[in-house]
C-alpha positions as CSV (number, residue, x, y, z in Angstrom):
1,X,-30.0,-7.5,47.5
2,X,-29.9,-4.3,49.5
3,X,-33.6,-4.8,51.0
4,X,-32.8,-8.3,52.3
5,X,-29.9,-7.1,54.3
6,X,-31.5,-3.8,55.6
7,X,-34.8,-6.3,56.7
8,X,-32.1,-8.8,58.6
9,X,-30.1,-5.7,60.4
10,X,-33.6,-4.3,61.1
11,X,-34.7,-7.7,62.9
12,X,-31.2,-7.6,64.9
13,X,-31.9,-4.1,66.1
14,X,-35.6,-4.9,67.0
15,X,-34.3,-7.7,69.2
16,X,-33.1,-6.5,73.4
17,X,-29.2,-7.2,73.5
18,X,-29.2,-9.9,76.2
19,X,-31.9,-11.9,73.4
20,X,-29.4,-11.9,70.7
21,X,-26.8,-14.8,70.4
22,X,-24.6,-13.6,66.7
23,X,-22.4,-15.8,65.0
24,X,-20.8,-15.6,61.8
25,X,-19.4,-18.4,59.5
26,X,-17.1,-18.9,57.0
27,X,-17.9,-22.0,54.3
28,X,-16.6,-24.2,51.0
29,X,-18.4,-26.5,49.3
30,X,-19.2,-27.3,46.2
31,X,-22.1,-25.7,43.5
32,X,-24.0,-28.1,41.3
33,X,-26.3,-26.5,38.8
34,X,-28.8,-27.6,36.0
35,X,-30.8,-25.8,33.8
36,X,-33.0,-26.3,31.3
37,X,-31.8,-27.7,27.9
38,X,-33.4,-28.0,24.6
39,X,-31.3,-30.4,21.9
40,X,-33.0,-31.0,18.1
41,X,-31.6,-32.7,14.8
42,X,-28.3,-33.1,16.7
43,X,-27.7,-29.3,17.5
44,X,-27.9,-28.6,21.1
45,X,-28.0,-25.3,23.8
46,X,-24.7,-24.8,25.6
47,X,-25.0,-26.3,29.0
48,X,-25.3,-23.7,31.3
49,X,-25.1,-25.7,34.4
50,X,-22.1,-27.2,36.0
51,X,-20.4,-27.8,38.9
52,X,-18.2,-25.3,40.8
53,X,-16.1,-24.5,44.0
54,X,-17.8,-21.9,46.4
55,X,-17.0,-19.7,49.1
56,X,-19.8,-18.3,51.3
57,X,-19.8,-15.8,54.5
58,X,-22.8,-15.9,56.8
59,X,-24.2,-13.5,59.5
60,X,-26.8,-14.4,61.9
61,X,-28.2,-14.2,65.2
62,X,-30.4,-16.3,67.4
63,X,-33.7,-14.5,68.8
64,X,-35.9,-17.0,70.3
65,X,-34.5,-20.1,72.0
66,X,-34.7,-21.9,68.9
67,X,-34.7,-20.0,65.9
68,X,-33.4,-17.2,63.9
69,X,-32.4,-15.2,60.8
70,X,-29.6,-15.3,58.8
71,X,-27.9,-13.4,55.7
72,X,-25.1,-15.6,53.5
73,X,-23.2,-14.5,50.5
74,X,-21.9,-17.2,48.8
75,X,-19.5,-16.3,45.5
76,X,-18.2,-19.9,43.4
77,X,-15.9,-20.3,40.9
78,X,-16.9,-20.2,37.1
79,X,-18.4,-22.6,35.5
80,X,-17.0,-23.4,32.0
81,X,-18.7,-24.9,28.9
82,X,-17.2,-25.4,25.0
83,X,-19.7,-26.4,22.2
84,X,-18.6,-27.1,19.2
85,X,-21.3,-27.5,15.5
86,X,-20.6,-27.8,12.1
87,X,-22.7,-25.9,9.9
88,X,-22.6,-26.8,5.5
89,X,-23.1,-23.0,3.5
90,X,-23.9,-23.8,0.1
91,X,-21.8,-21.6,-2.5
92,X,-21.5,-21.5,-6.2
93,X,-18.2,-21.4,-8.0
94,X,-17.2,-21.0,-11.7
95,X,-15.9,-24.0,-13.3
96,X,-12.1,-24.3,-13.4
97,X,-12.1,-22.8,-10.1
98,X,-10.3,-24.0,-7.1
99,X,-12.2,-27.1,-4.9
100,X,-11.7,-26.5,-1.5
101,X,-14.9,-27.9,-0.3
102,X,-17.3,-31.2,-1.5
103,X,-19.3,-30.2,-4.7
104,X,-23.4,-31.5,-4.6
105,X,-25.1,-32.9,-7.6
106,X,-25.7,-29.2,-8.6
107,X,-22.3,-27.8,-8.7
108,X,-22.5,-25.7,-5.5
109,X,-19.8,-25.4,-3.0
110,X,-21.0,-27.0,0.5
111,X,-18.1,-25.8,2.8
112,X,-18.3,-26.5,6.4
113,X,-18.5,-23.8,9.1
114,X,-17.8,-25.2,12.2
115,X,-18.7,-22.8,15.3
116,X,-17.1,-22.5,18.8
117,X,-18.8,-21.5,21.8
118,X,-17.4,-21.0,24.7
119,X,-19.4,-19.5,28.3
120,X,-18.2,-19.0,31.2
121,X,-21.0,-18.7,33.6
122,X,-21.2,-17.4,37.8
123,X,-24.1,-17.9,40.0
124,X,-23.7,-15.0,42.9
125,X,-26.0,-15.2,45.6
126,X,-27.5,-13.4,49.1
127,X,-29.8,-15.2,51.0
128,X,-31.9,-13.7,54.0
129,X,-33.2,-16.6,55.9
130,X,-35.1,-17.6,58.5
131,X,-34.1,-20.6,60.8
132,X,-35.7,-23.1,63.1
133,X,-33.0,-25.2,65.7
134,X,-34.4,-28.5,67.2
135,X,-31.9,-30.2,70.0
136,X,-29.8,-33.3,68.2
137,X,-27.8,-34.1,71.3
138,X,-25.7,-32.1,73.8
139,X,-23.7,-30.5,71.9
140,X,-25.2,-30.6,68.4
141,X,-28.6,-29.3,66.7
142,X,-30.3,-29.5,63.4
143,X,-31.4,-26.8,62.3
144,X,-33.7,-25.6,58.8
145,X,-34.0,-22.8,57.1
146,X,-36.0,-20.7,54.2
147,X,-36.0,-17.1,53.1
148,X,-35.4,-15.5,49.5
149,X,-32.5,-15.6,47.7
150,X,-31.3,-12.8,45.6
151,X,-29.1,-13.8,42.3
152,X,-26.4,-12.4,40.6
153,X,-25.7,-14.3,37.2
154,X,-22.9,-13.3,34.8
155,X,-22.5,-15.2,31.6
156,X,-19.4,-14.4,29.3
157,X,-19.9,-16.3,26.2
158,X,-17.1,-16.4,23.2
159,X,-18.4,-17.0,19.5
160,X,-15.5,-18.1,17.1
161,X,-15.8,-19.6,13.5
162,X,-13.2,-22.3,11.6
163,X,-13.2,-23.6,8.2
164,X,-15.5,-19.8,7.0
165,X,-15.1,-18.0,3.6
166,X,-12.7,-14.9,4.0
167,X,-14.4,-12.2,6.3
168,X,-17.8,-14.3,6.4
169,X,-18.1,-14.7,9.8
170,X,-16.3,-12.7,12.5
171,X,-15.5,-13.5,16.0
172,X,-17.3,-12.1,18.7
173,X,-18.0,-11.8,22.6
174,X,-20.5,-10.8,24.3
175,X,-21.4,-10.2,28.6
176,X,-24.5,-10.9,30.3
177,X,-25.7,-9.7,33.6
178,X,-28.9,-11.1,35.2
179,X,-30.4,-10.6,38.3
180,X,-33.6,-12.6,39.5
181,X,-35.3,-13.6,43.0
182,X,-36.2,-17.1,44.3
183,X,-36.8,-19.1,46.8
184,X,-34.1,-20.7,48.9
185,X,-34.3,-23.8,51.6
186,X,-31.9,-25.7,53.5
187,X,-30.8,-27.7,56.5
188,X,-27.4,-27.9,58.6
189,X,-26.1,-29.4,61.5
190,X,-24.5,-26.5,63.8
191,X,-22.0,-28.7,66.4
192,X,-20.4,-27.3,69.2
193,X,-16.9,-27.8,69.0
194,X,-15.7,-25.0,71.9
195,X,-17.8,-22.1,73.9
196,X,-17.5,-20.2,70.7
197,X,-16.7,-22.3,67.8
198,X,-18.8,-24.5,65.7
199,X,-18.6,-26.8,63.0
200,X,-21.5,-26.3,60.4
201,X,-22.1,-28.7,57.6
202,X,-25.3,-28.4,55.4
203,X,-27.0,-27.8,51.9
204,X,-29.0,-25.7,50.3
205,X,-31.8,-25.9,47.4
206,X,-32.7,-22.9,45.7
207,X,-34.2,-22.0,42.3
208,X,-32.9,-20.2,39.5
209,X,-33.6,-18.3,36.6
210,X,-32.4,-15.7,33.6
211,X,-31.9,-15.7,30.1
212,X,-34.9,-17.5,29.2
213,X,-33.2,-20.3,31.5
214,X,-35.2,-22.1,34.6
215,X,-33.1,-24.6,36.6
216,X,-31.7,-25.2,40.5
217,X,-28.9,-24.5,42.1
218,X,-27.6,-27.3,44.8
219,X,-25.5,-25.9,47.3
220,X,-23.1,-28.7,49.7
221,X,-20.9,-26.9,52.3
222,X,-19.1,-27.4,55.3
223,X,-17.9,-24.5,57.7
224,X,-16.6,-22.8,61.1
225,X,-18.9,-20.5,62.8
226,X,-18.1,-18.2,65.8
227,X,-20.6,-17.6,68.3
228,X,-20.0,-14.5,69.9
């Protein structure tokens, strides 16, 4: 993430003062992600994607008449998943003993371990983008962007086990960190509400990866900007 913004202040310092037009924004919208999913013989992945609230900060600046570059770091909410299987373990037993599960046609125990799987899952992301502006009226334009986005993906997942044998199976959590590169688009309309403030709604498309996953990552927002 570092390189991105050192290339966008780079670009801001390159560019004579009177050229330069900053703004910075402040957005919410809402995350929706999918990713892919593999389901066989009635046991299936945990989804991983989801939707989610999200808050984003933006920096930019104008350098021709109609374009420019921008860097956004958006942070969402979690996204939560619960996944629940149930697993037969065959086990013998001595006659006379105890039933506490069904018995097969060869005297084994088939008790049922059901598993619980929770994840918790946040997609952090930069962006350093480029933009184009075309004119949508006098006080309005549409503008599109591109660049790279940089991710930050944390996945908390929770392994828990009902109906076990004594001390078969033992809870257990584990953390992931990922980090992974990949391309980012997007359009917005930027409309002039005062001199200096602006109304920006827009989305944003951008892949994503980690974990073995592929997937996307649709971004729908709606912010004030200040033009400075």
């Amino acid at each position: 993430m570092v390189p991105a913004a050192v290339l966008v202040v780079l670009l801001f310092m390159s560019v004579p003062a009177r050229a330069q037009a900053p703004y910075t924004t402040a957005a919410v919208g809402v995350d929706v992600a999918r990713f892919d999913r593999v389901e066989a013989a009635g046991v299936s992945d945990v989804e991983a994607g989801g939707e989610a609230i999200a808050f984003a900060l933006r920096l930019g600046t104008a350098i021709g008449n109609q374009w420019g570059v921008e860097l956004a770091l958006t942070r969402p909410s979690e996204v939560t998943h619960e996944s629940r299987q149930g697993y037969p373990i065959p086990l013998t037993i001595s006659v006379g003993a105890r039933q506490t599960a069904p018995i097969d046609a060869t005297g084994l125990v088939i008790p049922v371990v059901e598993s619980r799987i929770r994840m918790q899952r946040r997609n952090t992301t930069l962006d350093a983008m480029a933009w184009v502006a075309q004119r949508a009226g006098a006080r309005a334009d549409l503008v599109y962007l591109a660049g790279i986005a940089f991710s930050r993906i944390t996945e908390d997942v929770d392994f828990a086990f009902t109906g076990r044998p004594v001390a078969l199976i033992l809870p257990t959590s584990t953390r992931t960190t990922m980090y992974a590169v990949g391309p980012v688009v997007g359009a917005e309309g930027r409309i002039r509400l005062t001199d200096h403030v602006i109304l920006v709604p827009g989305i944003r498309l951008q892949a994503l990866g980690g974990n073995g996953r592929h997937g996307w990552l649709l971004r729908a927002a709606a912010g004030l900007g200040w033009r400075f």
